[in-house]
C-alpha positions as CSV (number, residue, x, y, z in Angstrom):
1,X,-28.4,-35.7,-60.6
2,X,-26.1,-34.9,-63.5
3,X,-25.6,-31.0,-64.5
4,X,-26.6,-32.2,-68.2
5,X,-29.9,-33.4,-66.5
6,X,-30.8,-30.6,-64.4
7,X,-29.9,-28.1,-66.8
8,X,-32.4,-29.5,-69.3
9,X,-35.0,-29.2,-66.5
10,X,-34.3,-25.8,-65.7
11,X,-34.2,-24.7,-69.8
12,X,-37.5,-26.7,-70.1
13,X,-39.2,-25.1,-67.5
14,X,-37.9,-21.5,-69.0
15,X,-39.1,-22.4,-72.1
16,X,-42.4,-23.2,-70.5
17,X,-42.5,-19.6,-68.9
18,X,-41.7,-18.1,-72.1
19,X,-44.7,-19.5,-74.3
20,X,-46.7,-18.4,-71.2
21,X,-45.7,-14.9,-72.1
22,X,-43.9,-14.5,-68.6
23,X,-40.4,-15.0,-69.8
24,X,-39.3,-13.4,-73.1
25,X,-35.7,-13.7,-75.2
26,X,-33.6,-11.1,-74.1
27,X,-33.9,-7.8,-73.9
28,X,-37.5,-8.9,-73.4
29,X,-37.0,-11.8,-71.0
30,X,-34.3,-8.9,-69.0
31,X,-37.4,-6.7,-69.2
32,X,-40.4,-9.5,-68.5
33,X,-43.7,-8.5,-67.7
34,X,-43.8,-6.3,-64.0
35,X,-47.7,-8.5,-63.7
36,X,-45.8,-12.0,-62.4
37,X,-43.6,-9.9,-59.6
38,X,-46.3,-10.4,-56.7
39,X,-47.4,-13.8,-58.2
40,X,-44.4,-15.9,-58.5
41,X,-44.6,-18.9,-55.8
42,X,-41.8,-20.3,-54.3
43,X,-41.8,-23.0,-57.2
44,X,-40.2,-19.5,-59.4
45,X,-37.8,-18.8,-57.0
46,X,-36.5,-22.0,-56.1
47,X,-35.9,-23.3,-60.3
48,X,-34.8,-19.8,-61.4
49,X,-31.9,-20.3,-59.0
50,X,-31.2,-23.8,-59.7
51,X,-31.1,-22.6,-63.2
52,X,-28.8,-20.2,-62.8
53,X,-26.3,-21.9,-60.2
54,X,-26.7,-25.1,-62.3
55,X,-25.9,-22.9,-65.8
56,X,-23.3,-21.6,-63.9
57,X,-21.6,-24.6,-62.1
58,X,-22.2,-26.7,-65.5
59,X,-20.4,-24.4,-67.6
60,X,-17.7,-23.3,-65.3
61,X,-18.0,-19.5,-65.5
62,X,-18.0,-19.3,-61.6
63,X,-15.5,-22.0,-61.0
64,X,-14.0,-23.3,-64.2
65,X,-13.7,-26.9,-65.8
66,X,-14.6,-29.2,-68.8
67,X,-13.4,-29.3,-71.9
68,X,-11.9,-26.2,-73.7
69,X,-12.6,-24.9,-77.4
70,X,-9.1,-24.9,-78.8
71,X,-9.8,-21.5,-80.6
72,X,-8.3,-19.0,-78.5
73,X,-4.9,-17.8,-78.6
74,X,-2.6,-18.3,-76.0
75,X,0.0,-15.5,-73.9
76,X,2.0,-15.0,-71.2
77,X,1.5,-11.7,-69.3
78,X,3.6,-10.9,-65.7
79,X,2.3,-9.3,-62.7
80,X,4.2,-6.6,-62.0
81,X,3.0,-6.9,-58.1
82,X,3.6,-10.9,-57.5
83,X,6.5,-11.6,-60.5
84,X,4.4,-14.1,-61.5
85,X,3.2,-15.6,-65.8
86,X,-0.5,-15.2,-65.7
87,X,-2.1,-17.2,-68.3
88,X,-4.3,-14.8,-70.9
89,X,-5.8,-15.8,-74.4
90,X,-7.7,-14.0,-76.5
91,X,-10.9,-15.1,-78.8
92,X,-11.9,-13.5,-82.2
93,X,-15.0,-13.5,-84.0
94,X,-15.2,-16.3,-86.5
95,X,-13.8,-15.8,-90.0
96,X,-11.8,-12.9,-88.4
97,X,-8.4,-11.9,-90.6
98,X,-7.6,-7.7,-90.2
99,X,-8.4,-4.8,-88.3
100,X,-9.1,-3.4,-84.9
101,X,-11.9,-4.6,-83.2
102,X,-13.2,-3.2,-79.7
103,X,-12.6,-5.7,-76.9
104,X,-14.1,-7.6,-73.7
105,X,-11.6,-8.6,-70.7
106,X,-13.8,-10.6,-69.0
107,X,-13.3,-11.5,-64.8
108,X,-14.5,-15.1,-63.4
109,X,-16.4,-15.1,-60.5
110,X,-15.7,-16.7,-57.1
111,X,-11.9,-18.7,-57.9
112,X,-12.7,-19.0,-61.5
113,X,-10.1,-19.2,-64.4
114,X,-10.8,-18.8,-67.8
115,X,-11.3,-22.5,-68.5
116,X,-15.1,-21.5,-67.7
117,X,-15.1,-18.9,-70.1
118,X,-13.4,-21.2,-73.0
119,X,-15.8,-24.4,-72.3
120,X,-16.8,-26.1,-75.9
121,X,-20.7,-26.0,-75.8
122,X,-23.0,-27.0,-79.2
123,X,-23.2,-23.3,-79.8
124,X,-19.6,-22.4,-79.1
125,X,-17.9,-21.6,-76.3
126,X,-19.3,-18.3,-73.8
127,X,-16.4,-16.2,-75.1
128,X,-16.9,-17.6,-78.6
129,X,-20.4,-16.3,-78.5
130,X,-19.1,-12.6,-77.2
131,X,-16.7,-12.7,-79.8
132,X,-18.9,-13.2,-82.6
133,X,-20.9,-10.5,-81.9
134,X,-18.0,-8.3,-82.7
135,X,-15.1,-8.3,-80.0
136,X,-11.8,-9.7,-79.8
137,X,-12.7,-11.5,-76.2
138,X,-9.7,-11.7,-73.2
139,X,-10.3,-14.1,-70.6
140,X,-7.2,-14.9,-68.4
141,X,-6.6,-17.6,-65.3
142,X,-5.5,-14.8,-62.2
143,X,-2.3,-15.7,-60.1
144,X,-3.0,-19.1,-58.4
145,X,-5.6,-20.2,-60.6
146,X,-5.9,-22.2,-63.6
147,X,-2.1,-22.4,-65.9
148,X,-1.1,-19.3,-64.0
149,X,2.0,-19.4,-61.4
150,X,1.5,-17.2,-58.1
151,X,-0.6,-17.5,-55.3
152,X,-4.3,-17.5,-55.0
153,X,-5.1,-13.7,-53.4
154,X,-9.1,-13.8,-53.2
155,X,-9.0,-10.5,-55.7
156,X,-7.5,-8.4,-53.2
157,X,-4.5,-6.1,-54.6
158,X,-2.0,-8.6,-56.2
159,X,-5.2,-10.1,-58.3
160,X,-6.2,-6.0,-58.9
161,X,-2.8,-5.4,-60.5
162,X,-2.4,-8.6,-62.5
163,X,-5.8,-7.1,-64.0
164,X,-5.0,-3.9,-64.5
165,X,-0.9,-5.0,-66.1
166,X,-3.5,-7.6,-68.4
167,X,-6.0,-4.3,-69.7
168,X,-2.7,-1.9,-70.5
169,X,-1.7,-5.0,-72.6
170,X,-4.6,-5.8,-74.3
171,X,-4.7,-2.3,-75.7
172,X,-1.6,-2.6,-77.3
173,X,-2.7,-5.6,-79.2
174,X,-2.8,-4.9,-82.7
175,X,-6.4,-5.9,-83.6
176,X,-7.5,-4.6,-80.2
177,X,-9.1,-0.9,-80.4
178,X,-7.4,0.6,-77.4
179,X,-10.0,3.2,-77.3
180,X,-13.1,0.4,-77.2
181,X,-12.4,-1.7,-74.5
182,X,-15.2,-2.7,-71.9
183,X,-14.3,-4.6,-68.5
184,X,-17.1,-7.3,-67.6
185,X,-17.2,-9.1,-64.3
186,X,-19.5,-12.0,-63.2
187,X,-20.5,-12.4,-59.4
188,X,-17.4,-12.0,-57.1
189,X,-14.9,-10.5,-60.0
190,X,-16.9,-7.6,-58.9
191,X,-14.2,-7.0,-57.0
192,X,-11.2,-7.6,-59.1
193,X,-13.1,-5.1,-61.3
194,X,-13.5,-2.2,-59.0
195,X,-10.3,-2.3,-57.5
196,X,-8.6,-2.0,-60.4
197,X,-10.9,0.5,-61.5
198,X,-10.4,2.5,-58.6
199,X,-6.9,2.3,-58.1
200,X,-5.6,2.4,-62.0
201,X,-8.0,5.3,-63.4
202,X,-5.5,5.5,-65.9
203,X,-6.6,2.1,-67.3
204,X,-8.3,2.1,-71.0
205,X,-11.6,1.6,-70.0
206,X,-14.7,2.5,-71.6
207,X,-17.3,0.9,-69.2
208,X,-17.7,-1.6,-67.0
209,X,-20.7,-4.3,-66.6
210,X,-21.4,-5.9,-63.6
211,X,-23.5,-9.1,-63.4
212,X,-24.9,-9.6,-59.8
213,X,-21.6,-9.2,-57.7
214,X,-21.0,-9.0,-53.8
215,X,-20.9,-5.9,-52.4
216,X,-18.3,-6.2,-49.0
217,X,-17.9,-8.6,-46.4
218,X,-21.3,-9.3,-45.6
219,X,-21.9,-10.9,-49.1
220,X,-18.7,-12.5,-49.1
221,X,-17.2,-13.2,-45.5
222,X,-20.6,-14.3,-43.6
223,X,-20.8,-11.2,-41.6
224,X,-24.3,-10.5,-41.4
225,X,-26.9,-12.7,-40.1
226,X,-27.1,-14.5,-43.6
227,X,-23.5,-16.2,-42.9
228,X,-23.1,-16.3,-47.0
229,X,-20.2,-16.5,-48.9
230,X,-16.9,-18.3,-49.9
231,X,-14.3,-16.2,-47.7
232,X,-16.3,-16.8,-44.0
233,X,-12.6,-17.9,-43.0
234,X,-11.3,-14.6,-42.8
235,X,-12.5,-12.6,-39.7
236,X,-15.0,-10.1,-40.4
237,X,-13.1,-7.5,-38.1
238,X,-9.4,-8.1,-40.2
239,X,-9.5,-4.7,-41.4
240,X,-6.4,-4.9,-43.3
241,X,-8.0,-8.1,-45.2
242,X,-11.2,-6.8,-46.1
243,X,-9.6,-3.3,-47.4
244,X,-9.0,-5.1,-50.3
245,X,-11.7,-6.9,-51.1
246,X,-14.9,-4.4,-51.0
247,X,-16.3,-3.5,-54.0
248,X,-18.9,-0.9,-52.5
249,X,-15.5,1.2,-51.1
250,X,-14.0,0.9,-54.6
251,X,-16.7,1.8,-56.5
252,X,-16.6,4.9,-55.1
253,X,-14.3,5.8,-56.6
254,X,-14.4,4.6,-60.6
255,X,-15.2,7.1,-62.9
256,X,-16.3,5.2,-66.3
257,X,-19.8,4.5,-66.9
258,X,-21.0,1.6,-64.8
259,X,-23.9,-0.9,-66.0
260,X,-25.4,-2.9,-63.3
261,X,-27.3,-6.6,-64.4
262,X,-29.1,-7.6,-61.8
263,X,-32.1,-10.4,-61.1
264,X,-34.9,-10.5,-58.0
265,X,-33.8,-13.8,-57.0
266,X,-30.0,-13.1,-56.7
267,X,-27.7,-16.5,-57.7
268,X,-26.4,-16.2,-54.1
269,X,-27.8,-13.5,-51.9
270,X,-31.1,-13.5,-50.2
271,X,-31.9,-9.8,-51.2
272,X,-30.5,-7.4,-53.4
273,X,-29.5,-4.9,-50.9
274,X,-25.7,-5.3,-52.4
275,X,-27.2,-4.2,-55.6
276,X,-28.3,-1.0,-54.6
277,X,-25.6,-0.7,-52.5
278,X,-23.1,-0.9,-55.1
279,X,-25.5,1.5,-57.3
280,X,-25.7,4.2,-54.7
281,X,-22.1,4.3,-54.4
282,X,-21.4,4.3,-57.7
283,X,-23.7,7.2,-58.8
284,X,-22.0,10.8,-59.1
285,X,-23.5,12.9,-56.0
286,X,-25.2,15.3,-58.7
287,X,-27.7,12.3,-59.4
288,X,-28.5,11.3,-55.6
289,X,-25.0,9.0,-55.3
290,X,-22.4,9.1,-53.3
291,X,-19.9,7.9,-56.0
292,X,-18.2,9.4,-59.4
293,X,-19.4,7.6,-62.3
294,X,-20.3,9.6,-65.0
295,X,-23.4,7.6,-65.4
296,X,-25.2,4.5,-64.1
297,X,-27.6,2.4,-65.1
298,X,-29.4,-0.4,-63.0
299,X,-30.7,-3.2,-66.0
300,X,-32.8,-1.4,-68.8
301,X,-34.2,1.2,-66.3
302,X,-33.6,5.2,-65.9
303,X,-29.9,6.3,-66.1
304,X,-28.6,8.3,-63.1
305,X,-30.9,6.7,-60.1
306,X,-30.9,5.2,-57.0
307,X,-32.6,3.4,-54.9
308,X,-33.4,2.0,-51.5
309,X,-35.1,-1.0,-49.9
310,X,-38.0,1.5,-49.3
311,X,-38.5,2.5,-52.9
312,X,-37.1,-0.4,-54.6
313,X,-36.9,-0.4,-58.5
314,X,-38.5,-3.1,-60.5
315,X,-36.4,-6.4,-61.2
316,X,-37.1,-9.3,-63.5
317,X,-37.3,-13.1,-61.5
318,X,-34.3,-14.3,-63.6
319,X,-32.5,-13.9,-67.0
320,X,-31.9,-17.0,-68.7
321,X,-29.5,-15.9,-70.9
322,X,-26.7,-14.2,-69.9
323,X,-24.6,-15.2,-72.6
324,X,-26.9,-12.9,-74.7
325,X,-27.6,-10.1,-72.4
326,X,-24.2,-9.5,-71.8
327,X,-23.5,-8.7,-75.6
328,X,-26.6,-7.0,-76.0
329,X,-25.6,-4.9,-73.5
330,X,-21.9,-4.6,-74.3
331,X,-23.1,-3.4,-77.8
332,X,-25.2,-0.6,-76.2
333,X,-22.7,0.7,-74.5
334,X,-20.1,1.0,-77.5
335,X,-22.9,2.9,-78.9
336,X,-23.4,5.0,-76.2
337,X,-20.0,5.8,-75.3
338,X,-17.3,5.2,-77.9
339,X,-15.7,8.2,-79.7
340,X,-17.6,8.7,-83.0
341,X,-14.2,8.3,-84.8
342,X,-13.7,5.0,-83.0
């Protein structure tokens, strides 16, 4: 069946949910009803993840393809690490002619590029859509991917410093505000994000927002009984491997605010273990965490908290639009954390 097809399906049945008064537009539908939790049947959980890998796959944000909105501009930017011209272009809000705007570098998720990010959709493209809420919008294709030279590095350390060499020159852009600029990863950039995080803490970064990303080489290398992920041919005992590529060691150690979006039904993992993982380590050790983040936030609930598979918090079945969420969000966060003279 075609993408077109089955996304139609999956937006139909949404909409469906939504007049039922179990789904709501965001932040509602991020924040839907706790009454359907025990009810859902597996019908729920098996269409709220077809929607979401479908959305997904369909408009390339985890793997990248179709055509591209020609509205971004285009620049070359060299990793220090690998030597090599990574591809990064930058999106403005319609109409926009002056000034300094806060910005979004935005991280694919499994091998994605920015083509994803840059698809032409009826509505605009996904970094279109950021962008006119406000942002001057940086997507970029890391080395081995997309227009980029270099080799493919799984966001281990060479990907990590192409990243971080791409944030220190976005904020010299002159309509970027150096002193606004959020970092947003989708699934697996998780890890491109926290690394660089953890390693740079020099980096202008105001916060970061994770959507739904692996937490180590369970999620990602099949080595737990649930045998997921895209890297299960690397051993899970290649210690030298795999020290680049956990994001529940590097988030340890980031110290800007930290926004976790998270769903019940995961878009790839079979629980959300990983998500409380990752919010655990995150957390400063004043608040219950073994981490240094100044503060944490799990969805829409209670700042500062963790949680475990005991005492588990409460978790919408799916948010059907991300898109919207994650500039809803975005927004917050400049609010919350920005410099009043900003």
């Amino acid at each position: 069946m075609r993408c077109e097809s089955l996304s139609r399906e999956c937006t139909a049945w949404g909409a469906e949910r939504a007049r039922a008064g179990t789904e709501r537009s965001f932040l509602g539908t991020f924040c839907a009803s706790r009454g359907e939790r025990e009810g859902e049947d597996m019908r729920v959980r098996v269409l709220v993840t077809l929607a979401a890998v479908v959305g997904f796959a369909c408009s390339g944000l985890l793997w990248g393809s179709g055509a591209l909105a020609a509205d971004a501009a285009r620049y070359g930017v060299t990793n220090p690490t690998s030597g090599a011209s990574l591809l990064v272009q930058v999106v403005h809000p319609q109409g926009y002619t002056a000034g300094r705007l806060p910005a979004l570098v935005l991280i694919p998720g499994g091998r994605g590029d920015s083509s994803g990010f840059l698809k032409s959709t009826p509505v605009g493209s996904e970094a279109q859509q950021l962008a006119d809420r406000g942002f001057a919008v940086v997507v970029f294709d890391p080395d081995g991917r997309g227009e980029s030279g270099g080799t493919e590095d799984d966001n281990g350390f060479i990907h990590q410093d192409g990243l971080a060499e791409i944030i220190r020159w976005a904020a010299t852009l002159s309509e970027v505000d150096a002193s606004r600029i959020g970092l947003v990863s989708y699934s697996y950039g998780v890890t491109m994000a926290t690394g660089a995080l953890a390693r740079y803490p020099d980096l202008l970064i105001l916060f970061y927002l994770d959507w739904e990303g692996p937490a180590n080489r369970n999620d990602t290398g099949g080595c737990d009984a649930d045998k997921l992920g895209h890297l299960q041919g690397s051993p899970c005992d290649d210690e030298a491997f795999w020290s680049e590529r956990e994001a529940s060691t590097f988030i340890l150690s980031i110290d800007v605010p930290y926004l976790r979006l998270q769903s019940r039904v995961d878009h790839v993992q079979p629980d959300i273990d990983h998500a409380l993982l990752l919010i655990a380590n995150a957390t400063a050790e004043e608040y219950g965490g073994h981490g240094r983040s100044p503060w944490t936030r799990l969805n829409d609930l209670a700042p500062n908290r963790v949680y475990t598979a005991q005492t588990p918090p409460w978790l919408p079945a799916r948010d059907l639009n991300l898109q919207v969420a994650v500039g809803d969000y975005a927004l917050e966060l400049l609010a919350l954390f920005a410099p009043s003279d900003g």
